[in-house]
Structure formats: C-alpha cells, structure tokens
C-alpha positions in Angstrom: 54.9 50.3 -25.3 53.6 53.3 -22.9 50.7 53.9 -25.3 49.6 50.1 -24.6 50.1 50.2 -21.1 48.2 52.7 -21.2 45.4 51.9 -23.3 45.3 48.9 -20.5 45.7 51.0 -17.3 42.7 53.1 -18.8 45.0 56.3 -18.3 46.4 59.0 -20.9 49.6 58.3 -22.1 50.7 61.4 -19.7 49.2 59.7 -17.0 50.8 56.7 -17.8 54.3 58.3 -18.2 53.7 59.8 -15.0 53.7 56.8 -13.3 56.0 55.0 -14.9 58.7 57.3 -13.7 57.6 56.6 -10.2 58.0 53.0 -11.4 61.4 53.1 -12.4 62.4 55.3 -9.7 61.7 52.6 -7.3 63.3 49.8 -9.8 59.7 48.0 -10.5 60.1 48.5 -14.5 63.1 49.3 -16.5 63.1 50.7 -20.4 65.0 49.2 -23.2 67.0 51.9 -24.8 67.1 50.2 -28.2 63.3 50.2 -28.6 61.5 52.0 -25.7 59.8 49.1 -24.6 58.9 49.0 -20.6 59.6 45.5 -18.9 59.4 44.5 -15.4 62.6 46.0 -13.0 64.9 44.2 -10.4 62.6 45.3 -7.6 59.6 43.5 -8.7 61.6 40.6 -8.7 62.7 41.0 -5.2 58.4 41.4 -4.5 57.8 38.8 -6.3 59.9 36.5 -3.7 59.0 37.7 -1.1 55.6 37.2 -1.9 56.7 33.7 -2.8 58.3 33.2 0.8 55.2 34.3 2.6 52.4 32.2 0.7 51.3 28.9 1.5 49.8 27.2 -2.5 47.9 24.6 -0.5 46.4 27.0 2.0 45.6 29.4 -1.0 44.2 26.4 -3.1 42.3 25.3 0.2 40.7 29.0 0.7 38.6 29.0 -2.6 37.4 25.6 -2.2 34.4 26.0 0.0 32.6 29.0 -1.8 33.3 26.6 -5.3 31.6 23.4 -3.4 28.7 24.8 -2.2 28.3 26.8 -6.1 28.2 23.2 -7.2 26.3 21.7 -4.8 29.1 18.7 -4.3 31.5 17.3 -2.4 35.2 18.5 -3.6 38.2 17.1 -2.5 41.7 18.8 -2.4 44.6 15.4 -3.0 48.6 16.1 -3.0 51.2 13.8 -4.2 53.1 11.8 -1.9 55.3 8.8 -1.8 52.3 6.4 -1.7 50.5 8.4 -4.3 47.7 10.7 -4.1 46.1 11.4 -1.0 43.2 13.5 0.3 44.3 16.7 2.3 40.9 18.2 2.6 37.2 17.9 1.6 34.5 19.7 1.6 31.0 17.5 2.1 28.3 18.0 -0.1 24.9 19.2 1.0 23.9 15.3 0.5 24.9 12.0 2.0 28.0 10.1 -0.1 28.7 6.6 0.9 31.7 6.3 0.2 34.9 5.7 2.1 36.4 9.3 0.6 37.9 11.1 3.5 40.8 13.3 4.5 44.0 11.0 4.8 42.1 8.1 2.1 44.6 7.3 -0.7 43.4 7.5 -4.4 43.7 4.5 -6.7 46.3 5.6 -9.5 44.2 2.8 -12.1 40.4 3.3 -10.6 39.7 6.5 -9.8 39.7 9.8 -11.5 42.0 12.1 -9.6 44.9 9.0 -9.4 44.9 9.0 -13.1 45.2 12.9 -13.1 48.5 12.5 -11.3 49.5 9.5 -13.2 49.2 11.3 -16.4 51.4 14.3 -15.0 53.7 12.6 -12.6 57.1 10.9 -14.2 56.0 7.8 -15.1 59.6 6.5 -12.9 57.8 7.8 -10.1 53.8 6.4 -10.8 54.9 3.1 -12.4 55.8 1.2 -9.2 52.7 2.0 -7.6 51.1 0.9 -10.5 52.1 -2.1 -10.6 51.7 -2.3 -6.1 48.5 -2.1 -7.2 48.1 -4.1 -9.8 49.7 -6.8 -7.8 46.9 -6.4 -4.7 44.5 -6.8 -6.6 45.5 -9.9 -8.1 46.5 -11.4 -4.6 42.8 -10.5 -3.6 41.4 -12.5 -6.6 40.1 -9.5 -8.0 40.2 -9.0 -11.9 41.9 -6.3 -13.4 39.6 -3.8 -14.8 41.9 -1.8 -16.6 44.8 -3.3 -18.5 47.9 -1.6 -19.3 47.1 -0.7 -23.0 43.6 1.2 -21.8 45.5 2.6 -18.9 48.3 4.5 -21.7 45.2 5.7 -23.6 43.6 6.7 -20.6 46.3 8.8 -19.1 46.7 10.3 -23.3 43.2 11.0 -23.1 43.5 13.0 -19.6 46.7 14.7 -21.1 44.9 16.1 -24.4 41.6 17.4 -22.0 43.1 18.5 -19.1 41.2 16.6 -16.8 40.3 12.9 -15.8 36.7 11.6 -15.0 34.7 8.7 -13.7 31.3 7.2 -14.0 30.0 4.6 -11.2 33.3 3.3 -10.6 34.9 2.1 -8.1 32.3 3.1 -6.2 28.9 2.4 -7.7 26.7 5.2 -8.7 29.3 7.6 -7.5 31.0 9.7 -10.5 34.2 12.4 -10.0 36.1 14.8 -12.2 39.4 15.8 -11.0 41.9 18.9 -12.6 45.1 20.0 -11.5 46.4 23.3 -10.2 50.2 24.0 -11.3 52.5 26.3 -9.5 55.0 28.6 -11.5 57.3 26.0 -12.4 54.5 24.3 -13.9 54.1 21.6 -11.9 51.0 20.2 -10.8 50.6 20.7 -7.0 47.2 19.3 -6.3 43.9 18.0 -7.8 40.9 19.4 -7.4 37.8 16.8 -7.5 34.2 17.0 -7.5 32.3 14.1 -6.6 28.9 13.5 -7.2 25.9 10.8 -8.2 26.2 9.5 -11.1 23.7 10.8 -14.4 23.6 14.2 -11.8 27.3 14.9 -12.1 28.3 15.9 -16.1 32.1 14.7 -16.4 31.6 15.1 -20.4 33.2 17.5 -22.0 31.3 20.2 -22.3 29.6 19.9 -19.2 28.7 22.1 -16.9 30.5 21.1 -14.1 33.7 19.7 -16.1 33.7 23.6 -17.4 33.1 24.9 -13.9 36.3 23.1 -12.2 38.3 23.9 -15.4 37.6 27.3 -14.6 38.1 27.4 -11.1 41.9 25.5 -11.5 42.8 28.0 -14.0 42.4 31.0 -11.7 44.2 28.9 -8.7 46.8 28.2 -11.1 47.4 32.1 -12.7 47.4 32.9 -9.3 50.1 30.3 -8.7 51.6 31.8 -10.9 51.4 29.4 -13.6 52.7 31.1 -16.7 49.9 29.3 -19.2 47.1 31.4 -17.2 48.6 34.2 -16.1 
C-alpha cells in the first residue's frame, strides 16, 4: 500500500504518491485496480535483465572475498561445480603459512572434505553419485580404508542440508579444519562455495561459532544480491 511504501521510503505519503506517478509513468510499478496495491511494472522487468545480461555471479562473488578473508584472518577459497566435481576457482591466502596442497585448479573430495559435501548435499544425487563412488573405488585400489561409509555419508549430507553449511576438523589434512556455505543465484541454485580454512581448535566450525556465523552471513548477502529470493 502507498502509506507502507512510504512508511519504508521514510517519505510522506504525498511524497510518496509523488513519486510513484513518476514510477508508473515510466512503467517501473503498476496499481491493482481491485485493491490499490502497488507492484513492480513491465519496465523493471526489462532492468532487471538487463542487469542480469551485464553481471558476471562469479566475478561479483569473487569481489567481496578479499575484504571477508583478511576480516577473518584465513584463507578462503571460492569452488564451482564441474563435471569432475568441485574445484577451486580462486583463493585468497591467509596471513599464515597452510600446508596444504589447496590451490586454484585442486579438486575437492565429495566424501573428505567440507566444501565437496556442501555440493553433494545440493547437487542431484544422479549427478554426485558417480563420483562418489570414482572415489570410493580409488581409494580402495590405493589400499586405503574407507573413512566414511555410505550410511554416515546420507546423515552427513542431512546434517549439511538442515545447517546450511558443512565443516571439517583435522581431516584430510591433519590439523587443518574448513567450513564451506553456498551462494545461490535467483533460481536458487547453488553457484559456488565459499570456504574458510584454518588450524584446527583456532577455526570454530560449530554452530554458533564465530566464524561459522560470519560466512553465513557473508553468503547470505552474496546470495540476496544474486538475487536469491530466501534473502532478498
């Protein structure tokens, strides 16, 4: 109603009338005849693509990440889907030393590592469950035991569902614990993780922690700006 988008605007409702004739005028809202109600016009529609056209998610995503690393003090990744699973785009190095072999181009473990059970627990399953089991199958050639089998797997991926994000602690990398969220687009799919990667007992992953808080935060406001519906 005027007087709300008003209220909102921080304007009189005059004011707010004022403008909203420009508004419609120009196509951006439209008014319901049956109950006065403004809603968004064809114009903004036809801004709203072309803004669409012009805007690269990745490079937006990309552009916040460096000011949100050094915040934390830790070493953040940026990971995509692909056909071989996830795999890291960028990273931003933390302040310290990691010995690890994370790096731009490494692929993410779907069963072993934090931000390849994020996409496993938002991906179609047709799509994650022959990696999986690629995987699952390497390991086995290279004599190494399977440290998570496919029971704890499904409650792992439930358990990333229900919080919204998916965490390690020392492993696979000893000492070395991550927390990885998504960012959706407006069709509300996920199009990348966000991971911070730490030391172990310095990085919280609980919930509730500081930092698990922190990068929920930060992939919400990616997301709304997305324009994923949940956060806008």
């Amino acid at each position: 109603m005027l007087r709300a988008l008003a209220e909102q605007a921080g304007l009189t409702a005059g004011q707010a009338h004022a403008y909203l004739l420009s508004f419609r005028t120009l196509g951006l809202v439209e008014q319901e005849a049956a109950t006065g109600l403004y809603r968004l016009g064809p114009y903004a529609l036809t801004l709203g693509l072309a803004r669409l056209r012009r805007h690269d998610p990745l490079a937006a995503i990309w552009e916040a990440v460096p000011a949100f690393a050094d915040a934390m003090h830790l070493m953040v990744t940026m990971s995509i889907w692909t056909d071989a699973g996830p795999v890291i785009l960028r990273l931003h190095e933390a302040p310290f030393q990691i010995y690890s072999n994370i790096r731009t181009g490494a692929r993410y473990s779907l069963t072993q590592t934090a931000t390849g059970r994020l996409f496993a627990a938002y991906m179609p399953w047709e799509t994650v469950a022959p990696l999986v089991e690629i995987e699952r199958a390497e390991a086995a050639r290279a004599g190494v035991a399977e440290l998570v089998d496919s029971t704890q797997y499904a409650a792992l991926l439930d358990q990333v569902r229900r919080e919204g994000a998916s965490q390690t602690e020392g492993s696979p990398v000893p000492d070395i614990s991550a927390i990885a969220a998504p960012v959706y687009d407006l069709n509300e799919q996920i199009v990348a993780a966000i991971t911070l990667i730490g030391r172990r007992g310095r990085l919280e992953v609980g919930p509730g922690g500081s930092h698990r808080e922190a990068l929920l935060t930060f992939v919400a406001g990616l997301s709304a700006e997305l324009g994923y519906p949940a956060t806008v």
